[in-house]
N, C-alpha and C positions, 0 to 999 in steps of 0.2 A: 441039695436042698431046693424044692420046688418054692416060685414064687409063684401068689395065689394074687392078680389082680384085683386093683379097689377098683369099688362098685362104681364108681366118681370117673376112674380113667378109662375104666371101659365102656360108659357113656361115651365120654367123650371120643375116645377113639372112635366109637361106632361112628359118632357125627361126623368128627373129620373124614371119615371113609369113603361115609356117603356124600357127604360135601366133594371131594376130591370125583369121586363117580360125575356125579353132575357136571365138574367141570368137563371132566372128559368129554361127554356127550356134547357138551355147549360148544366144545371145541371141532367137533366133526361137521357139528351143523356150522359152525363160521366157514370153514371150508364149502360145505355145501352149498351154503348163500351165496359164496363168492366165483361157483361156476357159472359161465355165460348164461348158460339157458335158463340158469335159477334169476340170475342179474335182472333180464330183460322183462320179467315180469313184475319187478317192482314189489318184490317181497322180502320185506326185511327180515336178520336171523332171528328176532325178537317172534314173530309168526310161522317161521320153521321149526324153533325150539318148540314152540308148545304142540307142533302136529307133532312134530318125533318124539317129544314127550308122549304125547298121546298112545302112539303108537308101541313104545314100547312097556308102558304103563299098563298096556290091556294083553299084548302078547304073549312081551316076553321077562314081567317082572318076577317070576321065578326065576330067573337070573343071578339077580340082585339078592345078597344075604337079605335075610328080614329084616336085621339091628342094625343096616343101615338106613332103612327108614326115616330114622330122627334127622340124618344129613341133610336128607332131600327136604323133610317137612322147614328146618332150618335154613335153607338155600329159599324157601318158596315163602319164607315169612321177612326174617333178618337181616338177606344178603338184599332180596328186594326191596325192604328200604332203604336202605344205604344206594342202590342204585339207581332208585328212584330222585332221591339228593343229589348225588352225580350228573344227574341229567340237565340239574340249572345249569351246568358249565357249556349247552348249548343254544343257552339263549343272552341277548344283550338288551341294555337299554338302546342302543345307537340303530340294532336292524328294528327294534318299536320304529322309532320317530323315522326314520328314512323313508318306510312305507306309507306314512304319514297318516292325518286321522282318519280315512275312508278306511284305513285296514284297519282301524284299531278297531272304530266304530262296527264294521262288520264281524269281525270274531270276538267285541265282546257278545252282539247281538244274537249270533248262531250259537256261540257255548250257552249263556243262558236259557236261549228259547228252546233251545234244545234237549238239554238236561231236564227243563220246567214240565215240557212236553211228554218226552217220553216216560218220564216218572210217572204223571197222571194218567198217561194212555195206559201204561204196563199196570199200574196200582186198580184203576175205577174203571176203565174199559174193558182190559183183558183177564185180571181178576189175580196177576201175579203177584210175587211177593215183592218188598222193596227192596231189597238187596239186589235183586235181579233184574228189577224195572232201573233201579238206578245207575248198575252197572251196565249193561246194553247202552243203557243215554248216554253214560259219560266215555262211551266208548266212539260215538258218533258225533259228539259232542266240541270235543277235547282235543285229545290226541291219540287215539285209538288204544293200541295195546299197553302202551305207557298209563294211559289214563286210568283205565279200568283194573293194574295192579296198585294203582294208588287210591283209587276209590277203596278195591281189597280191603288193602290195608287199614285205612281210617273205617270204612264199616265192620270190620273183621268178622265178613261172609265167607261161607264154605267155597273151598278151591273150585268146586265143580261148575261153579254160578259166574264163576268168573272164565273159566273155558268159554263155557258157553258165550259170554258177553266177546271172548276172542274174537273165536268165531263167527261171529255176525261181522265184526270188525273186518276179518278176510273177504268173509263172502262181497260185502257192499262197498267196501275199496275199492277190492279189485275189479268188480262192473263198474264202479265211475272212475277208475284210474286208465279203465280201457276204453270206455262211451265217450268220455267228454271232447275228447282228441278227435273223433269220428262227428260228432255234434258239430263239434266245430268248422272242419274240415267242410262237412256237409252246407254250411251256415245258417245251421239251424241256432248259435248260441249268439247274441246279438251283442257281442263285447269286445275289445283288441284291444292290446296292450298294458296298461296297467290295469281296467276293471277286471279283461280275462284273466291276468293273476291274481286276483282278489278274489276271483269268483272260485276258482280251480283250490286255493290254500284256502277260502274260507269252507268248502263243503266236501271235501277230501280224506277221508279218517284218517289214515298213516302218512308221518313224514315223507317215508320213501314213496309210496304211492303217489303225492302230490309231486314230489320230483319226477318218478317215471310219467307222469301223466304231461306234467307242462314243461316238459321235453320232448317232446313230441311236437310242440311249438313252435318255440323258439327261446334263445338264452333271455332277453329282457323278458319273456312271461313267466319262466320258470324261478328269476332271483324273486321276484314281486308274490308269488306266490307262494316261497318257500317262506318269505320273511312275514306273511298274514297265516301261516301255518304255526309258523313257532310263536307269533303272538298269540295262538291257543293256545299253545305249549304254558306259555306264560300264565294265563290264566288258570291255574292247578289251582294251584298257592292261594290267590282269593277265594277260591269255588271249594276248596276241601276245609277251609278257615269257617266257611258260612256253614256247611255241612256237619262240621265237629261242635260247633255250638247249637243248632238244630237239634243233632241227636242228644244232648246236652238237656234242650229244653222238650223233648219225646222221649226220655229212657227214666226210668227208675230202676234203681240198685235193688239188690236183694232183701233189704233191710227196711225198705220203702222210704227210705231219703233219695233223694236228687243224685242223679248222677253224676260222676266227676266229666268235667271236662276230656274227651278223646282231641288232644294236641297231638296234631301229627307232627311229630319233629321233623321228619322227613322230608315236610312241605317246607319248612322254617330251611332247613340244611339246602331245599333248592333254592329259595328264594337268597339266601345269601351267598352260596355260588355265583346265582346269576350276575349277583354284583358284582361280587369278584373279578366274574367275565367281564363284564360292560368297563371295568377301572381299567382294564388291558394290563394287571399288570403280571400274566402268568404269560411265560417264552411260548411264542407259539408252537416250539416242537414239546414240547413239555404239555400244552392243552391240548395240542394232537394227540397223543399220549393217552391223558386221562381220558377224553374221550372216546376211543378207541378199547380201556377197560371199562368204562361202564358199559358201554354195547354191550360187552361179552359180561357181564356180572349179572345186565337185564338178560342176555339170554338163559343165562344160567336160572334164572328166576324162573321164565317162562316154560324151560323143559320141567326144571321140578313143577310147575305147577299140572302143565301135561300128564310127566307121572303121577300125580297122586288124583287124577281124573278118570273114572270109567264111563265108557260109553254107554252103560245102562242110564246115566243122570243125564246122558243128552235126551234119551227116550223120554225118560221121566219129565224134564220140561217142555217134553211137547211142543207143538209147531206156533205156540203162541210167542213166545222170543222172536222166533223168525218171521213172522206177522211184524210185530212191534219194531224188528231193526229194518224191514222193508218198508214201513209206514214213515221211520224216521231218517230213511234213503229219502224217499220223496219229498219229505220236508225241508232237509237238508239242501238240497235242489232249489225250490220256490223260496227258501226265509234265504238265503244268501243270494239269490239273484233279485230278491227284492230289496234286500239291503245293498245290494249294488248300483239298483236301479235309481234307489232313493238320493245313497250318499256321490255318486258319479256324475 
Protein backbone atom coordinates (compact mmCIF):
# COMPACT_ATOMS: atom_id res chain seq x y z
CA UNK A 1 0.00 0.00 0.00
CA UNK A 2 1.53 3.25 -1.14
CA UNK A 3 1.69 6.17 1.35
CA UNK A 4 0.92 9.58 -0.40
CA UNK A 5 2.62 12.39 1.64
CA UNK A 6 0.67 15.44 3.33
CA UNK A 7 1.02 18.55 1.81
CA UNK A 8 1.94 20.02 5.53
CA UNK A 9 5.06 17.52 5.85
CA UNK A 10 6.33 17.93 2.57
CA UNK A 11 6.63 21.57 3.21
CA UNK A 12 8.15 20.98 5.85
CA UNK A 13 10.56 18.54 4.94
CA UNK A 14 11.53 20.64 1.96
CA UNK A 15 12.37 23.46 4.64
CA UNK A 16 14.32 21.25 6.78
CA UNK A 17 16.40 20.13 3.64
CA UNK A 18 17.09 23.24 2.81
CA UNK A 19 17.85 24.53 6.18
CA UNK A 20 20.23 21.39 6.77
CA UNK A 21 21.90 22.53 3.04
CA UNK A 22 22.76 25.83 4.34
CA UNK A 23 24.13 24.55 7.33
CA UNK A 24 26.31 22.49 5.50
CA UNK A 25 27.61 25.28 3.39
CA UNK A 26 28.05 27.54 6.67
CA UNK A 27 30.00 24.84 7.81
CA UNK A 28 32.70 24.73 4.98
CA UNK A 29 32.93 28.27 5.03
CA UNK A 30 33.95 28.19 9.17
CA UNK A 31 36.52 26.00 7.90
CA UNK A 32 37.58 28.27 5.31
CA UNK A 33 37.66 31.37 7.65
CA UNK A 34 39.74 29.57 9.95
CA UNK A 35 42.77 28.91 7.31
CA UNK A 36 45.73 31.19 8.06
CA UNK A 37 45.71 33.16 4.85
CA UNK A 38 41.73 33.74 5.20
CA UNK A 39 42.72 34.57 9.24
CA UNK A 40 45.14 37.30 8.46
CA UNK A 41 43.03 39.41 6.54
CA UNK A 42 40.46 39.99 9.14
CA UNK A 43 37.42 38.57 7.49
CA UNK A 44 35.05 37.26 9.50
CA UNK A 45 32.71 33.81 8.33
CA UNK A 46 29.86 36.12 8.69
CA UNK A 47 31.43 38.06 5.02
CA UNK A 48 32.71 34.69 3.58
CA UNK A 49 29.12 33.17 3.92
CA UNK A 50 27.46 35.68 1.98
CA UNK A 51 30.35 35.76 -0.97
CA UNK A 52 29.92 31.84 -1.21
CA UNK A 53 26.46 32.39 -0.86
CA UNK A 54 26.90 34.67 -3.71
CA UNK A 55 28.61 32.65 -5.55
CA UNK A 56 26.85 29.65 -5.62
CA UNK A 57 23.42 31.41 -5.79
CA UNK A 58 24.45 32.73 -9.39
CA UNK A 59 26.47 29.43 -10.64
CA UNK A 60 25.65 26.84 -9.42
CA UNK A 61 21.91 26.86 -7.75
CA UNK A 62 20.69 24.33 -10.23
CA UNK A 63 22.16 22.15 -7.91
CA UNK A 64 19.97 22.66 -5.34
CA UNK A 65 16.37 20.95 -5.62
CA UNK A 66 13.89 23.93 -6.23
CA UNK A 67 11.48 22.92 -2.91
CA UNK A 68 14.28 23.51 -1.14
CA UNK A 69 14.00 27.02 -1.58
CA UNK A 70 11.73 27.66 1.46
CA UNK A 71 14.80 26.28 3.68
CA UNK A 72 17.23 28.85 2.67
CA UNK A 73 14.42 31.78 2.44
CA UNK A 74 13.74 30.31 6.24
CA UNK A 75 17.51 30.30 7.23
CA UNK A 76 17.71 34.05 5.76
CA UNK A 77 14.68 35.37 7.68
CA UNK A 78 13.90 33.05 11.11
CA UNK A 79 17.26 31.63 11.99
CA UNK A 80 18.70 35.39 11.47
CA UNK A 81 16.64 36.61 14.13
CA UNK A 82 17.11 34.42 16.53
CA UNK A 83 20.86 35.05 15.85
CA UNK A 84 20.85 38.19 15.79
CA UNK A 85 19.38 37.89 19.80
CA UNK A 86 22.25 35.61 20.39
CA UNK A 87 24.70 38.12 19.55
CA UNK A 88 23.79 40.35 23.06
CA UNK A 89 25.66 37.25 24.74
CA UNK A 90 28.80 39.35 23.43
CA UNK A 91 28.43 42.32 24.83
CA UNK A 92 28.50 43.46 28.76
CA UNK A 93 27.56 46.30 30.85
CA UNK A 94 31.24 46.01 32.75
CA UNK A 95 33.32 46.40 29.02
CA UNK A 96 30.62 49.87 28.64
CA UNK A 97 32.05 51.50 31.76
CA UNK A 98 35.73 50.12 31.68
CA UNK A 99 36.21 52.18 28.46
CA UNK A 100 34.66 54.72 30.20
CA UNK A 101 32.67 57.81 28.80
CA UNK A 102 35.01 59.13 25.95
CA UNK A 103 34.12 55.62 24.33
CA UNK A 104 30.61 55.75 25.16
CA UNK A 105 30.45 59.35 24.14
CA UNK A 106 32.17 58.55 20.66
CA UNK A 107 30.13 55.54 19.47
CA UNK A 108 27.00 56.98 20.42
CA UNK A 109 28.20 60.11 18.38
CA UNK A 110 29.36 58.02 15.08
CA UNK A 111 26.18 55.42 15.23
CA UNK A 112 23.90 58.35 15.13
CA UNK A 113 25.74 60.89 12.88
CA UNK A 114 26.14 58.24 10.82
CA UNK A 115 23.05 56.51 10.20
CA UNK A 116 21.29 60.44 10.17
CA UNK A 117 23.91 61.10 7.44
CA UNK A 118 23.85 58.45 5.27
CA UNK A 119 20.03 58.07 5.16
CA UNK A 120 19.89 61.72 3.92
CA UNK A 121 22.72 61.57 1.48
CA UNK A 122 21.39 58.13 -0.05
CA UNK A 123 17.46 59.38 0.22
CA UNK A 124 17.85 63.61 -1.10
CA UNK A 125 21.42 63.48 -2.68
CA UNK A 126 21.69 60.23 -4.54
CA UNK A 127 18.04 59.69 -5.24
CA UNK A 128 18.09 55.96 -3.64
CA UNK A 129 15.41 54.31 -2.06
CA UNK A 130 15.42 53.92 1.86
CA UNK A 131 15.78 50.58 2.57
CA UNK A 132 18.97 50.94 0.87
CA UNK A 133 20.25 54.29 2.03
CA UNK A 134 19.40 52.94 5.53
CA UNK A 135 20.93 49.69 5.20
CA UNK A 136 24.45 50.81 3.63
CA UNK A 137 24.32 53.62 7.04
CA UNK A 138 23.64 51.09 9.44
CA UNK A 139 26.26 48.97 7.97
CA UNK A 140 29.04 51.67 8.52
CA UNK A 141 27.22 52.90 11.33
CA UNK A 142 26.87 49.95 13.69
CA UNK A 143 28.31 46.96 13.39
CA UNK A 144 28.76 46.18 9.92
CA UNK A 145 27.33 42.85 8.58
CA UNK A 146 25.37 42.04 12.02
CA UNK A 147 23.84 45.38 11.64
CA UNK A 148 22.54 45.49 8.34
CA UNK A 149 20.64 41.79 8.80
CA UNK A 150 19.04 43.40 11.67
CA UNK A 151 18.21 46.70 10.01
CA UNK A 152 16.80 43.58 7.28
CA UNK A 153 14.79 42.33 9.46
CA UNK A 154 12.99 45.33 11.22
CA UNK A 155 12.56 47.07 7.60
CA UNK A 156 11.69 43.70 5.90
CA UNK A 157 13.73 44.93 2.52
CA UNK A 158 14.41 42.61 -0.17
CA UNK A 159 17.61 40.30 0.34
CA UNK A 160 19.36 41.86 -2.58
CA UNK A 161 19.64 45.42 -0.80
CA UNK A 162 21.02 44.10 1.92
CA UNK A 163 24.01 42.09 -0.10
CA UNK A 164 24.68 44.97 -1.47
CA UNK A 165 24.78 47.13 2.07
CA UNK A 166 27.45 43.74 2.76
CA UNK A 167 29.36 44.67 0.45
CA UNK A 168 30.15 48.19 0.99
CA UNK A 169 30.75 46.83 4.58
CA UNK A 170 33.76 44.34 3.00
CA UNK A 171 35.01 46.69 0.64
CA UNK A 172 35.40 49.96 3.37
CA UNK A 173 36.67 47.62 6.29
CA UNK A 174 38.88 46.18 4.80
CA UNK A 175 40.78 49.49 3.38
CA UNK A 176 40.52 50.93 6.99
CA UNK A 177 41.34 47.79 8.73
CA UNK A 178 44.58 47.91 6.41
CA UNK A 179 45.36 51.93 6.15
CA UNK A 180 45.02 52.77 9.56
CA UNK A 181 47.98 50.52 10.93
CA UNK A 182 50.04 52.09 7.94
CA UNK A 183 48.58 55.91 9.04
CA UNK A 184 49.69 55.22 12.07
CA UNK A 185 52.89 53.65 11.60
CA UNK A 186 53.55 56.52 9.11
CA UNK A 187 52.37 59.26 12.10
CA UNK A 188 50.17 60.56 10.00
CA UNK A 189 47.29 59.66 13.00
CA UNK A 190 47.91 62.04 15.95
CA UNK A 191 46.65 59.63 18.73
CA UNK A 192 48.31 56.64 21.33
CA UNK A 193 46.93 54.59 23.47
CA UNK A 194 43.68 54.84 24.51
CA UNK A 195 42.31 57.66 22.10
CA UNK A 196 44.07 55.28 19.22
CA UNK A 197 41.65 52.59 20.33
CA UNK A 198 38.81 54.79 20.33
CA UNK A 199 39.43 56.03 17.18
CA UNK A 200 40.25 52.48 15.51
CA UNK A 201 36.63 50.74 17.40
CA UNK A 202 34.94 53.95 16.83
CA UNK A 203 35.28 54.09 12.79
CA UNK A 204 35.93 50.41 11.84
CA UNK A 205 32.78 48.56 10.32
CA UNK A 206 33.42 44.82 11.40
CA UNK A 207 34.35 43.47 14.85
CA UNK A 208 36.97 41.38 13.47
CA UNK A 209 38.40 44.05 11.25
CA UNK A 210 38.85 46.38 14.19
CA UNK A 211 40.69 43.58 15.96
CA UNK A 212 42.88 42.67 12.95
CA UNK A 213 43.54 46.33 12.42
CA UNK A 214 44.53 47.29 16.27
CA UNK A 215 46.76 44.43 16.39
CA UNK A 216 48.76 45.44 14.38
CA UNK A 217 49.49 47.84 17.31
CA UNK A 218 49.67 46.73 20.07
CA UNK A 219 47.47 44.55 22.87
CA UNK A 220 46.41 47.72 25.21
CA UNK A 221 45.09 49.57 21.77
CA UNK A 222 43.35 46.71 20.49
CA UNK A 223 41.34 45.67 24.13
CA UNK A 224 40.26 49.67 24.21
CA UNK A 225 39.24 49.40 20.73
CA UNK A 226 37.42 46.19 20.74
CA UNK A 227 35.35 47.37 23.96
CA UNK A 228 34.19 51.06 21.88
CA UNK A 229 33.44 48.53 18.98
CA UNK A 230 31.04 46.46 20.92
CA UNK A 231 29.64 49.48 22.49
CA UNK A 232 28.23 50.10 18.82
CA UNK A 233 27.34 46.72 19.07
CA UNK A 234 25.32 47.83 21.98
CA UNK A 235 23.69 50.47 20.33
CA UNK A 236 21.32 48.04 18.01
CA UNK A 237 18.69 47.79 20.49
CA UNK A 238 18.03 51.72 21.06
CA UNK A 239 18.64 52.62 17.14
CA UNK A 240 16.22 49.72 15.80
CA UNK A 241 13.50 50.70 19.03
CA UNK A 242 13.64 54.39 17.36
CA UNK A 243 13.49 53.05 13.89
CA UNK A 244 10.25 50.58 14.48
CA UNK A 245 8.30 53.43 15.83
CA UNK A 246 9.37 55.90 12.99
CA UNK A 247 8.09 53.42 10.45
CA UNK A 248 5.14 53.14 12.84
CA UNK A 249 4.61 56.96 12.45
CA UNK A 250 5.55 56.91 8.10
CA UNK A 251 3.61 53.53 7.23
CA UNK A 252 -0.10 53.10 6.52
CA UNK A 253 -1.82 49.71 6.35
CA UNK A 254 -3.68 48.72 3.62
CA UNK A 255 -7.04 49.72 5.02
CA UNK A 256 -5.69 53.21 5.58
CA UNK A 257 -5.40 53.06 9.47
CA UNK A 258 -1.98 53.34 11.22
CA UNK A 259 0.30 50.89 11.12
CA UNK A 260 0.90 48.42 13.89
CA UNK A 261 3.96 48.90 15.57
CA UNK A 262 7.16 46.54 13.83
CA UNK A 263 8.63 45.25 17.45
CA UNK A 264 11.67 43.76 16.79
CA UNK A 265 11.70 40.95 19.34
CA UNK A 266 14.92 40.19 18.17
CA UNK A 267 16.33 43.54 19.58
CA UNK A 268 14.41 42.99 22.90
CA UNK A 269 16.01 38.86 22.97
CA UNK A 270 19.66 41.01 22.58
CA UNK A 271 19.08 43.37 24.89
CA UNK A 272 18.26 40.78 27.56
CA UNK A 273 20.98 38.60 26.80
CA UNK A 274 23.15 41.34 27.20
CA UNK A 275 22.10 41.23 30.58
CA UNK A 276 22.28 38.09 31.10
CA UNK A 277 25.96 38.49 30.15
CA UNK A 278 27.00 41.53 32.21
CA UNK A 279 25.12 39.43 35.71
CA UNK A 280 28.08 36.66 34.88
CA UNK A 281 26.05 34.34 35.60
CA UNK A 282 26.34 31.70 32.48
CA UNK A 283 29.95 29.21 33.09
CA UNK A 284 32.17 30.48 30.91
CA UNK A 285 32.70 27.33 28.76
CA UNK A 286 29.05 27.17 28.43
CA UNK A 287 29.16 31.15 26.88
CA UNK A 288 32.09 30.10 24.98
CA UNK A 289 29.77 27.64 23.63
CA UNK A 290 26.86 29.74 22.80
CA UNK A 291 28.78 31.88 21.25
CA UNK A 292 30.55 30.10 19.04
CA UNK A 293 26.85 28.85 17.58
CA UNK A 294 25.50 32.02 17.00
CA UNK A 295 28.65 32.80 14.69
CA UNK A 296 27.76 29.83 12.90
CA UNK A 297 23.63 30.38 12.91
CA UNK A 298 24.75 34.28 11.68
CA UNK A 299 26.83 32.52 9.01
CA UNK A 300 24.15 30.33 8.16
CA UNK A 301 21.97 33.52 7.65
CA UNK A 302 24.47 35.41 5.63
CA UNK A 303 25.12 32.39 3.05
CA UNK A 304 21.37 31.95 2.59
CA UNK A 305 21.09 35.64 2.18
CA UNK A 306 23.99 35.13 -0.66
CA UNK A 307 21.96 32.67 -2.19
CA UNK A 308 18.98 34.18 -2.81
CA UNK A 309 21.05 37.24 -4.36
CA UNK A 310 21.89 37.71 -8.01
CA UNK A 311 24.28 39.69 -9.47
CA UNK A 312 22.05 41.38 -11.89
CA UNK A 313 20.48 43.52 -8.62
CA UNK A 314 24.27 44.60 -8.03
CA UNK A 315 24.06 46.11 -11.64
CA UNK A 316 20.76 47.32 -11.17
CA UNK A 317 21.92 49.61 -8.03
CA UNK A 318 24.35 51.05 -9.69
CA UNK A 319 27.46 52.70 -8.50
CA UNK A 320 25.45 55.22 -6.40
CA UNK A 321 25.63 52.66 -3.14
CA UNK A 322 29.21 52.71 -3.67
CA UNK A 323 29.38 56.48 -3.83
CA UNK A 324 27.34 56.67 -0.67
CA UNK A 325 29.51 53.97 1.46
CA UNK A 326 32.71 55.80 0.19
CA UNK A 327 31.26 59.24 1.17
CA UNK A 328 30.31 57.57 4.46
CA UNK A 329 34.18 56.02 4.73
CA UNK A 330 35.30 59.50 4.77
CA UNK A 331 33.02 60.53 7.31
CA UNK A 332 33.54 57.85 9.47
CA UNK A 333 37.31 59.12 9.52
CA UNK A 334 36.67 62.95 10.34
CA UNK A 335 33.18 62.54 12.79
CA UNK A 336 35.38 59.95 15.15
CA UNK A 337 38.56 61.60 15.07
CA UNK A 338 36.78 64.61 15.84
CA UNK A 339 34.94 63.18 18.60
CA UNK A 340 38.19 62.01 19.75
CA UNK A 341 39.71 65.20 19.36
CA UNK A 342 36.92 66.76 21.46
CA UNK A 343 36.23 64.14 24.21
CA UNK A 344 40.32 63.23 24.72
Amino acid sequence: MTTIAQPGYQVWRDRINGVLFVALMAFAVTQLAGLPAIRVLGLSPLVIGIVCGMLYGNFLRGSMPADWSAGVQFTAKRILRVAVAFYGLNISIQQIIEVGMPGVVVSIGVAIGILALGTWLGTRWLGLDRDTSMLTAAGSAICGAAAVLAFESTLRSAPHKSAVAVATVVLFGTISMFIYPILYQAGWLPWEGQALGIFIGGSIHEVAQVVASASSIDPATTEVATIVKMTRVALLVPLLLVIGLWLQRTSVSSDGSKAKLPVPWFAIGFLVLALINSADVIPPDMLSTLRAIDIFLLTMAMTALGMETRFAQFRKAGPKVMLLAAVLFVALFCITGGLVWLVG
